[in-house]
C-alpha positions in Angstrom: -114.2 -75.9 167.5 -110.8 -77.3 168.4 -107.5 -75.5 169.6 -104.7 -74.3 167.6 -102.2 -77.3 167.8 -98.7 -76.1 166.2 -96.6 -78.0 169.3 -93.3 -76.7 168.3 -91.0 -79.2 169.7 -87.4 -77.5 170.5 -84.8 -79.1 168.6 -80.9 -78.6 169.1 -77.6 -78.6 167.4 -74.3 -79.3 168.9 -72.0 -76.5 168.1 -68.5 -78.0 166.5 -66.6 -76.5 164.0 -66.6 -78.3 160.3 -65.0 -76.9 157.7 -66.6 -77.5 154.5 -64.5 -76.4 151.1 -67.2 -78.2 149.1 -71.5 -77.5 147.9 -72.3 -81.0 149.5 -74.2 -81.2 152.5 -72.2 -81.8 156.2 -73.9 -85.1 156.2 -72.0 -86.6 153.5 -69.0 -86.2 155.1 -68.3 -89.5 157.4 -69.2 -89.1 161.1 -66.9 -90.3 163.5 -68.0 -88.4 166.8 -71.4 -88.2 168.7 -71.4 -84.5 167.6 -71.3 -85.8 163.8 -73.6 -88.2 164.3 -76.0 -85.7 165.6 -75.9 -83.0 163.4 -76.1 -85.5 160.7 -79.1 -86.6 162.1 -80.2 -83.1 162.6 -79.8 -82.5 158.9 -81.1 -85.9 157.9 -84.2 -85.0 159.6 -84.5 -81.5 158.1 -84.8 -83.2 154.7 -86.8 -85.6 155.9 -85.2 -88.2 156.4 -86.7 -89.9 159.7 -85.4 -93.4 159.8 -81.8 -92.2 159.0 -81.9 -89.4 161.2 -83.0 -91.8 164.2 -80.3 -94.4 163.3 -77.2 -91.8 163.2 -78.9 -90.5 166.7 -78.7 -94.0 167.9 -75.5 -94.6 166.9 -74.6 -91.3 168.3 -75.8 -92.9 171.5 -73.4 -95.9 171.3 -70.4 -93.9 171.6 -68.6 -92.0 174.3 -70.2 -88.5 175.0 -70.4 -85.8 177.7 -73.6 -86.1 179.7 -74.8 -82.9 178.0 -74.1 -84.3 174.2 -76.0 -87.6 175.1 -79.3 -85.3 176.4 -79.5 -83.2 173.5 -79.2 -86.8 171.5 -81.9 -88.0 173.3 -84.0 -84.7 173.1 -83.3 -84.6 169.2 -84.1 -88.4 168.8 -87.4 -87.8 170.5 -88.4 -85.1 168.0 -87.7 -87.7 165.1 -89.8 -90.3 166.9 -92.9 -87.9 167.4 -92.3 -86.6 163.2 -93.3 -90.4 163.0 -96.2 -89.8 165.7 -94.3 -93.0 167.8 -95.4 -91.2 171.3 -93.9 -93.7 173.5 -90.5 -93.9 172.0 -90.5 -90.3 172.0 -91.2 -90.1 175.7 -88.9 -92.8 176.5 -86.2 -90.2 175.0 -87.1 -87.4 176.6 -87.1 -89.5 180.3 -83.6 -90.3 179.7 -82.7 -86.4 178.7 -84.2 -85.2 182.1 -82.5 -88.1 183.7 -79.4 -86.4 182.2 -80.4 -82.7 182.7 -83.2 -82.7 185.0 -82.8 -78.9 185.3 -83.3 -78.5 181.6 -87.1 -76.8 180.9 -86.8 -78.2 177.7 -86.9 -81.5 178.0 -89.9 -81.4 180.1 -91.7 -79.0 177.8 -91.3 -81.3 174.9 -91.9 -84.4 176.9 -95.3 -82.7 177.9 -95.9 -82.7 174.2 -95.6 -86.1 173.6 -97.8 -87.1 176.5 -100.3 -84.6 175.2 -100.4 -86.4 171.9 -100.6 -89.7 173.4 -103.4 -87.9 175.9 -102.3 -88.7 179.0 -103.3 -85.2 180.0 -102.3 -85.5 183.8 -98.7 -86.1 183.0 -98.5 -83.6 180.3 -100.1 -80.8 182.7 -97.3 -82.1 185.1 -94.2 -81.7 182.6 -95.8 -78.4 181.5 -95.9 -77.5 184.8 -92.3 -78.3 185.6 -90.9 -76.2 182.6 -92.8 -73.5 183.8 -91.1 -73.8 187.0 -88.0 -74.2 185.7 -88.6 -71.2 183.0 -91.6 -68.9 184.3 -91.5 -66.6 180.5 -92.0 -70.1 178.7 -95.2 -68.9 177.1 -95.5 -71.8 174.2 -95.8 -73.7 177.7 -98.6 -71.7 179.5 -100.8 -72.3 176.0 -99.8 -76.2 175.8 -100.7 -76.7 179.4 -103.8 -74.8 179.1 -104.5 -77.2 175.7 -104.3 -79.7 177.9 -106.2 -78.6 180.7 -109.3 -77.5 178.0 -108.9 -81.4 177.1 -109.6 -82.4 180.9 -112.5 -80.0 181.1 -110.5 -77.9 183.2 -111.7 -74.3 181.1 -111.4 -71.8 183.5 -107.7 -73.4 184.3 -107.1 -73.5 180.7 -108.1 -69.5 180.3 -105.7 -68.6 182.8 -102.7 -70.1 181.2 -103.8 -68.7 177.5 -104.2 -65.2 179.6 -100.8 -65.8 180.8 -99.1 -67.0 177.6 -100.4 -63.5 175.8 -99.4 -61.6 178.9 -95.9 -63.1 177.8 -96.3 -62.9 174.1 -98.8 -60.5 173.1 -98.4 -60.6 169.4 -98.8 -64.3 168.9 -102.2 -65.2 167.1 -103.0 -68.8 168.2 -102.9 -67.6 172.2 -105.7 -65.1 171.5 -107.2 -68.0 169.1 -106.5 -70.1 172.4 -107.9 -68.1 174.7 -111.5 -67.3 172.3 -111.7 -71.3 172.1 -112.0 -71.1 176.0 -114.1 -68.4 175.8 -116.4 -70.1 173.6 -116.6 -73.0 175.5 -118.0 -71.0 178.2 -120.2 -69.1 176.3 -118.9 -66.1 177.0 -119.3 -65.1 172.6 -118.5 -61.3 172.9 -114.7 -61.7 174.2 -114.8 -64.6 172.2 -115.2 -62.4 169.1 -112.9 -60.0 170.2 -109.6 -62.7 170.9 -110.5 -64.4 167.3 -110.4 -60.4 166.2 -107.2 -59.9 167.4 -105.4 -63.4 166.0 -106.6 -62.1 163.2 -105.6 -58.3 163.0 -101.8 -60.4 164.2 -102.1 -62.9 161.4 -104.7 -61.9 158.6 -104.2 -65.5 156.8 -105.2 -67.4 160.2 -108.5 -68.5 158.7 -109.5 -71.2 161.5 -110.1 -67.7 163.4 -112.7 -66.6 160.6 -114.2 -70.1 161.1 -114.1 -69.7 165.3 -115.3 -66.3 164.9 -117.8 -67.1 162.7 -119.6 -69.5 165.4 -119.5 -66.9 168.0 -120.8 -64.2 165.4 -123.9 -66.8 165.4 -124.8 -67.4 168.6 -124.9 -63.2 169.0 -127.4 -62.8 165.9 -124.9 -61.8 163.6 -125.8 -63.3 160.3 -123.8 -61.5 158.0 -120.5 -61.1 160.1 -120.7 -65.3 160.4 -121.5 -65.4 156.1 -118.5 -63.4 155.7 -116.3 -64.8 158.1 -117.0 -68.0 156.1 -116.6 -66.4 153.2 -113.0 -65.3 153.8 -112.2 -69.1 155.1 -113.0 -70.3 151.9 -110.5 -68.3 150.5 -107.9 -70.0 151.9 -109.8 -73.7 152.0 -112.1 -73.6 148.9 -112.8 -77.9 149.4 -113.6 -77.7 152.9 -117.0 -79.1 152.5 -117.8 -77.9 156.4 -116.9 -74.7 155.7 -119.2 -74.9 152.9 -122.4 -76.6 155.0 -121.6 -74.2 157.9 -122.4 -71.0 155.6 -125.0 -73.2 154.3 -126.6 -73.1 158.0 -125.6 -69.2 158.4 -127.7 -68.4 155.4 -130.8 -70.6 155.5 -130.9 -68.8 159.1 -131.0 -65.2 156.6 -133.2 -66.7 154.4 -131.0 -66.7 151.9 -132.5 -70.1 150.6 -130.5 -69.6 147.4 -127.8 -69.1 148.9 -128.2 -72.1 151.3 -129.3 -74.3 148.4 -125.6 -73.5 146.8 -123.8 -74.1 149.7 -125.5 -77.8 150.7 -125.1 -78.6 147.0 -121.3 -77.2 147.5 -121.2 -79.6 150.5 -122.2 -82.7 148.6 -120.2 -82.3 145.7 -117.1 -82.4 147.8 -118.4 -84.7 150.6 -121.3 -87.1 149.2 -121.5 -88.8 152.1 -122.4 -85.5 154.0 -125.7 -86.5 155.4 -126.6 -83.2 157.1 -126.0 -81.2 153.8 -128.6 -83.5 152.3 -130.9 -83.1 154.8 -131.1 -79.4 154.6 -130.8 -79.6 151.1 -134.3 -80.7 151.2 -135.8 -78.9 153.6 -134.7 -75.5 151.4 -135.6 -77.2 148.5 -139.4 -78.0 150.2 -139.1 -74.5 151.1 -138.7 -73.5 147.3 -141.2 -75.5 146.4 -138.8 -77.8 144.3 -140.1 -81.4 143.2 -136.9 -83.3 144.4 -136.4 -82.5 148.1 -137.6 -86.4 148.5 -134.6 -87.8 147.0 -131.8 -86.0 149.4 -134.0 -87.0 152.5 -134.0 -90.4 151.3 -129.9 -89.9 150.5 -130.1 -88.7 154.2 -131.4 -91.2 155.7 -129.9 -94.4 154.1 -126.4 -92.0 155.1 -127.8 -91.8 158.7 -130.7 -93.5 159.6 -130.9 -91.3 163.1 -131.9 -88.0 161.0 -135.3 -89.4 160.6 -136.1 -88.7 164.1 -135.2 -84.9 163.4 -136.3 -84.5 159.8 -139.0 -87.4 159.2 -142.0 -85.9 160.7 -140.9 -82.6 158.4 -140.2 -84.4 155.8 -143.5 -86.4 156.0 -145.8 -83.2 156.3 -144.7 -81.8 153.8 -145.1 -84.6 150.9 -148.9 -84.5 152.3 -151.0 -83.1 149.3 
């Protein structure tokens, strides 16, 4: 399972005073400062508007500004450049706002972000590292850092900083999601259950927990929890065709074969090229004593040609009269 990636960048506005006597918006008044250009950018990019937010933030940049007005240009810049995933543009920006503010734990929190997402993990753990020195209560810091150090295969690293980022923020679901992902990894299932229990008792609608919890509800025997963990996923992604295959596995493992047979045929019918789902399709439907299992092993194998090593010699033994 993966992490719980939000990476809120911090964005800022320069405060000026406009005085607006009409409904349109402050951008379509004509800019004539850095501070215009800016917060036209700023609401440029709130509507969506990328490639004119990064050109008024540019030309912001080709005027006259205080030190301070040309960082937060930078810094807001950068955050259009990652909307359009450009990671090296982005940390370009954010260089030049530490070169203007290098005391500024923003900067390097965001520029860690854009590292991260361009994976050059080192650096990122680095910049994370420096906000955090710069602002120890930065908890959205602790859990990017320890993202980052679960990437390098740093876990137990990575557990530390999600323990520290709920320390700081207790009531924030994706830490304790965080921290059960570390758990997990280390195979440590019952806390993992309980941190995926707690994102979700803080945010009932963060299904990825059901899906986490679900995996960890398998590896402890617990059918039913994982089948219903799935269950409730669905409700909030009812095409998810792994969602679909993963209850599929949960209930073969009941003997549900029914069951399984709906979910594998669930798979396929939103992902045909979902070799596995075909696989175990047949092996419930041999196990039903249905006439076509032969057809999805075939559909299997053509998919993924490696499957015959696992399911061949099944396969075979069972087409024996």
């Amino acid at each position: 399972m993966t992490k719980y990636k939000t990476h809120t960048l911090l964005t800022f506005a320069l405060l000026i005073l406009i005085f607006n006597w009409t409904s349109a918006p402050a951008y379509a008044q004509t800019p004539k400062t850095a501070e215009d250009y800016n917060n036209r950018g700023l609401d440029r990019q709130n509507n969506g508007d990328l490639d004119g937010a990064i050109a008024d933030y540019t030309a912001a940049l080709s005027l006259k500004a205080k030190p301070v007005t040309r960082a937060t240009v930078y810094n807001n810049r950068a955050n259009a450049f990652m909307a359009k995933n450009n990671f090296p543009a982005a940390i370009d920006d954010y260089g030049c706002a530490i070169e203007l503010q290098p005391t500024n734990f923003e900067n390097y929190y965001n520029r860690g972000i854009a590292l991260y997402n361009k994976r050059d993990l080192d650096a990122a753990v680095a910049d994370f590292t420096k906000a955090l020195e710069l602002e120890p209560k930065l908890a959205m810091a602790y859990s990017e850092r320890g993202n980052a150090r679960s990437d390098k295969g740093d876990v137990e690293g990575a557990l530390a900083d999600y323990s520290r980022a709920i320390a700081l923020a207790p009531k924030s679901p994706s830490f304790y999601y965080n921290r059960g992902i570390a758990l997990q990894n280390l195979r440590r299932h019952d806390e993992a259950i309980k941190d995926f229990s707690d994102a979700l008792t803080l945010g009932p609608k963060f299904y990825k927990a059901n899906i986490s919890r679900a995996v960890s509800l398998l590896e402890t025997g617990d059918l039913e929890g994982a089948i219903a963990d799935y269950t409730r996923a669905l409700e909030f992604e009812p095409a998810d065709a792994s969602i679909f295959y993963e209850r599929g596995i949960a209930r073969q493992k009941k003997k549900d074969l029914e069951g399984a047979l709906g979910d594998y045929t669930k798979t396929i019918e939103i992902d045909q090229r979902h070799a596995l789902a075909y696989a175990n399709r047949g092996v419930v439907k041999v196990l039903l004593n249905k006439p076509d299992s032969s057809t999805d092993f075939e559909t299997a194998f053509r998919l993924n040609p490696s499957l015959r090593s696992t399911y061949g010699q099944f396969y075979e033994k069972r087409r024996q009269p």
